[in-house]
C-alpha positions as CSV (number, residue, x, y, z in Angstrom):
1,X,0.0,0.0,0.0
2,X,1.1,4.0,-0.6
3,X,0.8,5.9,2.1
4,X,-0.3,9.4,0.5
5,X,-0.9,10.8,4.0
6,X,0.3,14.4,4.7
7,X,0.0,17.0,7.8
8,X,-0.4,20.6,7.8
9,X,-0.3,22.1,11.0
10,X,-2.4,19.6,13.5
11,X,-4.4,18.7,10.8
12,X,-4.2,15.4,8.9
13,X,-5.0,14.8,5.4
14,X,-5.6,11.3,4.1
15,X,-4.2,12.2,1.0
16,X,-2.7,16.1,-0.3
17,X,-5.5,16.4,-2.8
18,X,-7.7,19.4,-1.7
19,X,-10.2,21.0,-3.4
20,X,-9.8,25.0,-4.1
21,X,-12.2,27.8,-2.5
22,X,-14.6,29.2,-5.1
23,X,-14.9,26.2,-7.3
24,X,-16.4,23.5,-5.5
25,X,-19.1,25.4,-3.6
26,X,-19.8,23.8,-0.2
27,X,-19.0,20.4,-1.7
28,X,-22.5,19.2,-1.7
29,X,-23.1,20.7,-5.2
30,X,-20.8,17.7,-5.8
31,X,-22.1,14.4,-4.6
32,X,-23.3,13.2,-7.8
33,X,-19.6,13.2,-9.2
34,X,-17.2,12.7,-6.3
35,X,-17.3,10.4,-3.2
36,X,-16.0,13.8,-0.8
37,X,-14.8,11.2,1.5
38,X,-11.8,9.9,-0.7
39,X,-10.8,13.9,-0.8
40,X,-7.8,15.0,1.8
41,X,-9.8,17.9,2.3
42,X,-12.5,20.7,0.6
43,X,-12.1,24.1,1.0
44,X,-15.3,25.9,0.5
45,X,-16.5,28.9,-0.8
46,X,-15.2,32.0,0.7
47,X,-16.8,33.5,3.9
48,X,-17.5,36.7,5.3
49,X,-18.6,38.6,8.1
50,X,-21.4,39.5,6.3
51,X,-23.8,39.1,3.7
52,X,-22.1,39.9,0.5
53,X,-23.8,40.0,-3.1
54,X,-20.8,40.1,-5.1
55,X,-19.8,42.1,-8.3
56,X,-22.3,42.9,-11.1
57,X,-22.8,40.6,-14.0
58,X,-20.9,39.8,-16.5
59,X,-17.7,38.6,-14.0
60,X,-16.9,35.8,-15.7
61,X,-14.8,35.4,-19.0
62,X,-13.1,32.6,-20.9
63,X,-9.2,33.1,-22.3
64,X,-6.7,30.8,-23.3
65,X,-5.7,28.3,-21.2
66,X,-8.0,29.9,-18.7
67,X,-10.7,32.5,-17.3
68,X,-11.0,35.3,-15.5
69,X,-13.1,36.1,-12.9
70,X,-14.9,39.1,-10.6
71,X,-17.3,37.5,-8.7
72,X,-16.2,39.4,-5.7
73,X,-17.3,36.7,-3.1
74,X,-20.5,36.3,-3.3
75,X,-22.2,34.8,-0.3
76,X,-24.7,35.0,2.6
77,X,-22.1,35.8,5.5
78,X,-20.9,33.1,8.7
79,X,-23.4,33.5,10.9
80,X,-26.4,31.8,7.8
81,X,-23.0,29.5,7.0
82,X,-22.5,28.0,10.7
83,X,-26.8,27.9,10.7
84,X,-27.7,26.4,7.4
85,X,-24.6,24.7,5.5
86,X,-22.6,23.8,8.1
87,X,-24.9,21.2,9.6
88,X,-25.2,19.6,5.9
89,X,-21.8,19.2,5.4
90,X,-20.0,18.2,8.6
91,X,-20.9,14.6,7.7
92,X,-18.6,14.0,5.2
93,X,-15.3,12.2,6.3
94,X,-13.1,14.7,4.7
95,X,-11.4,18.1,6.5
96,X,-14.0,20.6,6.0
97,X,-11.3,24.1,5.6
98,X,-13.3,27.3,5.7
99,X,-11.9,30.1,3.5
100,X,-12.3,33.6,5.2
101,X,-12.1,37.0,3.9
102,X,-13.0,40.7,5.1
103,X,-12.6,44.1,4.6
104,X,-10.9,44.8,8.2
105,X,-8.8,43.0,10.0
106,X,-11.1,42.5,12.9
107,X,-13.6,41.3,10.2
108,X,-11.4,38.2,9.7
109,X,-10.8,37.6,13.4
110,X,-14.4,37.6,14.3
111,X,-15.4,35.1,11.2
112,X,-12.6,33.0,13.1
113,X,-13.8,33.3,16.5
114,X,-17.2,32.4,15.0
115,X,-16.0,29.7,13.3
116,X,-13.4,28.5,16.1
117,X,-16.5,26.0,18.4
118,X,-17.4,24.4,15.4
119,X,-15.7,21.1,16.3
120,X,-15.9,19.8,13.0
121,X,-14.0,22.4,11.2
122,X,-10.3,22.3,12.1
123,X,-8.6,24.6,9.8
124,X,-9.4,28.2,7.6
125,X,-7.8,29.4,4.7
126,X,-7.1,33.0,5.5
127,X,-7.5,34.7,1.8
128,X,-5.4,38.1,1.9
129,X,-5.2,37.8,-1.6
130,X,-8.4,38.2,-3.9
131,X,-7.7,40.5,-7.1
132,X,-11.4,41.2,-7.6
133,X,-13.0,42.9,-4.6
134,X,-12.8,46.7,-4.0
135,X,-12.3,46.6,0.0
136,X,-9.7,44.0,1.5
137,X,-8.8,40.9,-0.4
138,X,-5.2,41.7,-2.1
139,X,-4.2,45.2,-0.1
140,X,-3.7,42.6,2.6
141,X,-1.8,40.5,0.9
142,X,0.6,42.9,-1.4
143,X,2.4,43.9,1.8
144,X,4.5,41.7,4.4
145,X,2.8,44.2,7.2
146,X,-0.4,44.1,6.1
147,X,-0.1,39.9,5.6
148,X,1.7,39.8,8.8
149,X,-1.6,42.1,10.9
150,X,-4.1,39.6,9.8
151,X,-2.5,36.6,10.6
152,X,-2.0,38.2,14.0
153,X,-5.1,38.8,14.5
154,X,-6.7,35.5,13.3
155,X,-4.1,33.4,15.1
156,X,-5.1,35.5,18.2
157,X,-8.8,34.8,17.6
158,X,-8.5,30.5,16.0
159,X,-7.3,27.5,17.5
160,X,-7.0,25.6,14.8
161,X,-4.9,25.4,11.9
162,X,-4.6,28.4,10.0
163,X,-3.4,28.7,6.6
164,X,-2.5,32.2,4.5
165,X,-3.4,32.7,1.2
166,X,-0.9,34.5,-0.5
167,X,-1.5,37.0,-4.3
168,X,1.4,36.3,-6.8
169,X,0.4,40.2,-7.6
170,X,3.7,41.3,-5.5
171,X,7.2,41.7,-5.9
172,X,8.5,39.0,-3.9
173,X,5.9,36.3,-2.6
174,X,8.4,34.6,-0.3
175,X,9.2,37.6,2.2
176,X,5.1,37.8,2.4
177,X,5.3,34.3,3.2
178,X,7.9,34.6,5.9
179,X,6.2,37.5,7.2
180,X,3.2,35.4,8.2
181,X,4.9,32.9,9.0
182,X,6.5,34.6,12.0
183,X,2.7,35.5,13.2
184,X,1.8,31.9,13.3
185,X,0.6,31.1,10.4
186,X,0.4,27.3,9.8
187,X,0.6,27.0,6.4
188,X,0.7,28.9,3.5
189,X,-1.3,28.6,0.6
190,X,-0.3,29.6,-3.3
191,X,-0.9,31.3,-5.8
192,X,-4.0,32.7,-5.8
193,X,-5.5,34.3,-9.2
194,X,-3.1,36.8,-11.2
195,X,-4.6,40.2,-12.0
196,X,-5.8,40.4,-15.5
197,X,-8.4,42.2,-18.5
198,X,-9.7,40.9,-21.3
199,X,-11.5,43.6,-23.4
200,X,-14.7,43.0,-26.2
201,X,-13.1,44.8,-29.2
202,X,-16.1,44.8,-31.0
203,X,-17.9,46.6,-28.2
204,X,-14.4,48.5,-27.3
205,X,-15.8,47.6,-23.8
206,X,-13.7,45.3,-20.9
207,X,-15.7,42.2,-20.6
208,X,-15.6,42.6,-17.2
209,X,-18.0,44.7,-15.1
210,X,-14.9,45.8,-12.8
211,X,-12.3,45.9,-15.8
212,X,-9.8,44.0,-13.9
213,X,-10.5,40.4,-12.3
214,X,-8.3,37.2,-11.6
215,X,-7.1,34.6,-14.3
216,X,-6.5,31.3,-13.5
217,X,-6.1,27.9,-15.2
218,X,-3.4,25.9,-16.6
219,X,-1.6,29.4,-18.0
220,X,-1.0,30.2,-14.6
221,X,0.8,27.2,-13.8
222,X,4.1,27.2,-14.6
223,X,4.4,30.7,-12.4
224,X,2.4,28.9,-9.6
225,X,5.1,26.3,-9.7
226,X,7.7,28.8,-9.5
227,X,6.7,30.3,-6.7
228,X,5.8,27.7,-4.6
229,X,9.4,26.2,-5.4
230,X,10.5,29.3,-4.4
231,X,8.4,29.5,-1.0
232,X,9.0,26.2,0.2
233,X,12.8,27.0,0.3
234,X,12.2,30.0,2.0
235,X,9.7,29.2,4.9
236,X,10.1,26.6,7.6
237,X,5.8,26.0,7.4
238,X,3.8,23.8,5.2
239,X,2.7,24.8,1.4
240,X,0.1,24.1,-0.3
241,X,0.2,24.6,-4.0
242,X,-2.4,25.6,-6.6
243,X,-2.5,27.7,-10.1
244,X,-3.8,25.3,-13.3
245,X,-3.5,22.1,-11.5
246,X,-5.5,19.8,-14.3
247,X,-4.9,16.8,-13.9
248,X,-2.4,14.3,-11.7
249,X,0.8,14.9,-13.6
250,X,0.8,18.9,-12.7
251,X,-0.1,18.1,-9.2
252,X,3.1,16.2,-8.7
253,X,4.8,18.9,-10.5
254,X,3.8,20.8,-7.5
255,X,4.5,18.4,-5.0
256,X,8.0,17.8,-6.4
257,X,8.3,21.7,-6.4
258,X,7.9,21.2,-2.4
259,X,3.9,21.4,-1.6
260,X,2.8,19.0,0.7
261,X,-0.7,19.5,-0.7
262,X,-2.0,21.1,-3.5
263,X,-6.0,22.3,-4.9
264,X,-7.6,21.5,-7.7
265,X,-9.8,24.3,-8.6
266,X,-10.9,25.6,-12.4
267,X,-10.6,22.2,-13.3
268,X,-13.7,21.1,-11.3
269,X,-15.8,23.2,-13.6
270,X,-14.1,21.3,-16.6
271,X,-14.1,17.8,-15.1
272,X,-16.0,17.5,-12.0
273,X,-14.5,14.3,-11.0
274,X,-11.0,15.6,-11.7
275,X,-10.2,15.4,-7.9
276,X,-10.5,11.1,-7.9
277,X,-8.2,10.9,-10.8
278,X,-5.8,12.9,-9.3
279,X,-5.8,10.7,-6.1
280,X,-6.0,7.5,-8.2
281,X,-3.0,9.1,-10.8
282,X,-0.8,9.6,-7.6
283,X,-1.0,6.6,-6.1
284,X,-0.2,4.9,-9.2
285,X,2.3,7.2,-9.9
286,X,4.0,6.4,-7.0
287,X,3.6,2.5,-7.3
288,X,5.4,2.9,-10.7
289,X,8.4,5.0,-9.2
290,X,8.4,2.3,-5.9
291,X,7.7,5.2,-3.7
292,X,6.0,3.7,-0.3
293,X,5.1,7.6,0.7
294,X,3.8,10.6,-1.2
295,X,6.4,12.7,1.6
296,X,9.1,11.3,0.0
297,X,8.1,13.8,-3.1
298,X,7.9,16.9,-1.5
299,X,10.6,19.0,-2.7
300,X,12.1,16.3,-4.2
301,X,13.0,18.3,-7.9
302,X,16.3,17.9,-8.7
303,X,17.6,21.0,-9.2
């Protein structure tokens, strides 16, 4: 047998295959394609303090290799999360990772402390880095001070494992990453989506309601992979990869790069069972390479 078991933090995945915030709703949407409870974890949508009804239509586009989106995190705020979905979902024997967002910084420590007597939620996903709302998201994430006073703050306020999603819109990802990391950050997670336009020429009009918004997809990739190489050599923590994972051969990419997990997230809207091939393709994968452990792949590029 493969053991593809990893840790991040106190929290222990049965295998590194997670699903990404934003793409997988609140995983129910999902039970007719994947069995959640082969999964390492979900990460589901992200969560405010309050009720938020995203950007105006259109905020979704198709490019090459990818899309770009502005929905602005659209949901119905924590307090109708921990009432209504939470109870649905805590069945599932998978680590149910709640990604949190806010305009303040005390916005994100009291989803946490809202979140933190949930006993079957043991981890967040601390999202300092979304290209696509006007208050919050990236300005937290562009600066090692401003990563460094939210992760502060949420440690102060969570328990549980806490992981930092970090923008590839800066100059240098990895001293953000070491900045939260010396707040107690967990984990770090990367990249999220790069800022980008696409633009109707027939209309002469963005195609975009806010102009700007965040592409992701496989063109991301091969920066995604470059920064996370370039993290996990820099940071002493946990990283989890994602950016155009599509299948199981760019996971390990990331994995060998030196993520001990990665997501899987516009590819759920391509192939909604991607996730179980991913699973199955790495434990075949390491089978065919006699590797008895998936840890044995972290970091392992030879450079």
């Amino acid at each position: 047998m493969v053991n593809l078991s990893v840790e991040i933090g106190n929290l222990k995945l049965k295998n590194p295959v997670l699903t990404a915030s934003g793409t997988f709703g609140y995983g129910m949407e999902f039970d007719d394609f994947v069995d959640i409870d082969r999964l390492g974890g979900y990460i589901v949508k992200g969560t405010t303090l309050e009720h938020r009804e995203g950007n105006p239509y259109p905020r979704m586009v198709e490019t090459p290799s990818g899309m770009i989106n502005a929905v602005g995190l659209q949901n119905k705020g924590v307090d109708y999360f921990i009432e209504h979905i939470y109870p649905q979902i805590r069945r599932y024997d998978s680590e149910l990772i709640v990604n949190v967002s806010g305009a303040k910084v005390d916005d994100y420590a009291a989803v946490c402390e809202k979140l933190a007597p949930l006993t079957d939620i043991h981890a967040v996903e601390i999202n300092i880095s979304c290209p696509n709302v006007k208050q919050g998201g990236m300005a937290f994430g562009t600066t090692a001070g401003g990563a460094a006073q939210v992760t502060k703050a949420v440690r102060a306020a969570y328990p549980g494992t806490v992981i930092v999603k970090l923008s590839p819109n800066v100059t240098d990802i990895t001293e953000i990453a070491k900045a939260v990391e010396a707040e107690g950050a967990d984990a770090v997670s990367l990249i999220n989506t790069m800022m980008a336009m696409a633009i109707d020429v027939e209309r002469r009009k963005p195609c975009l309601s806010t102009v700007t918004g965040g592409l992701s997809g496989p063109a991301v990739r091969p920066v995604a992979v470059r920064m996370v190489w370039q993290t996990a050599k820099a940071v002493n923590i946990p990283v989890v990869g994602l950016g155009g994972i599509m299948n199981g051969r760019d996971a390990l990419e990331f994995i060998l790069a030196g993520a001990t997990a990665i997501e899987i997230g516009t590819a759920n809207f391509i192939d909604p069972s991607v996730t179980m091939k991913v699973v199955e393709y790495m434990e075949e994968y390491c089978r065919r390479h006699g590797v008895s452990d998936i840890r044995e792949l972290i970091g392992a590029v030879n450079s």
